[in-house]
C-alpha positions, -999 to +999 in steps of 0.1 A: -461-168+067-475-196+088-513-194+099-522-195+138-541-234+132-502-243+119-482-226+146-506-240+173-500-273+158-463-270+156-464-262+188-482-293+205-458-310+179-425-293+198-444-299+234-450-337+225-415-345+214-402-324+245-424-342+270-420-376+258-384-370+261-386-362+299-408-392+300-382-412+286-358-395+308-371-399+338-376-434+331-341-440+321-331-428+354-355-448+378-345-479+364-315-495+389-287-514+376-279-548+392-238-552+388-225-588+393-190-595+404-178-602+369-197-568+356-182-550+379-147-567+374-143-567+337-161-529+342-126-515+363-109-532+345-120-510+311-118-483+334-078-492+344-069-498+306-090-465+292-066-444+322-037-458+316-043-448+277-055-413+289-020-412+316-041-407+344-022-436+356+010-450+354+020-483+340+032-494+374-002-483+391-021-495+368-006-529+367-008-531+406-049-523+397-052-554+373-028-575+399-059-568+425-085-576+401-067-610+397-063-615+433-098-611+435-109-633+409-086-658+424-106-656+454-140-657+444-127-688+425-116-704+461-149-691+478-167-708+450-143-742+456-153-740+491-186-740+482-183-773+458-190-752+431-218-736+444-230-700+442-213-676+464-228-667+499-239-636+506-206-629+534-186-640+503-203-615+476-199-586+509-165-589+508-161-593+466-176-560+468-160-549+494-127-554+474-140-543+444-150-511+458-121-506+471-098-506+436-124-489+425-118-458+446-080-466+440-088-455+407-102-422+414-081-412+438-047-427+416-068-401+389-074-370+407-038-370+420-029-371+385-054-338+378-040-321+407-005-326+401-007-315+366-020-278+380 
């Protein structure tokens, strides 16, 4: 069968992989994401489209979701008008997100309605 030299060897092989996995993992995990407005925006809106394939929303709420996403883009462009052209200030990214969070828990409430409906 296999010698003891070739299963100690095969098994600082399997213990390798596994921890340089973790390592990896853990890595993967520590690192933060920074979202911009227009990550976050064309973001909900994949989330809006891929629910309203999956019918955990209706047409009608999920084209009230994409009428708020174009409200807010509408305002960031006025904040950024205001601003000559400017980047935004931080009061106007506050209340982008602000927004933004908001349809974004729209969403997962409009969704888990859907789950608990269908129970």
């Amino acid at each position: 069968m296999f010698s003891k030299k070739s299963l100690i060897v095969r098994s600082i092989l399997v213990a390798a992989t596994i921890g340089g996995a973790m390592s990896m993992y853990a890595d993967a995990k520590t690192k933060t994401v920074t979202w911009t407005i227009e990550t976050r925006q064309a973001k909900l809106m994949q989330e809006i489209n891929a629910a309203q394939k999956q019918n955990e929303l209706t047409v009608k709420e999920a084209k009230r979701l994409r009428s708020d996403l174009s409200d807010i883009a509408r305002k960031k462009k006025g904040f950024k008008a205001k601003n000559h052209g400017e980047k935004l200030t931080a009061e106007n990214t506050s209340e982008l997100e602000a927004d933004l969070n908001k349809i974004s828990a729209d969403i997962k409430k409009l969704q888990l309605d859907k789950r608990v409906e269908a129970k």
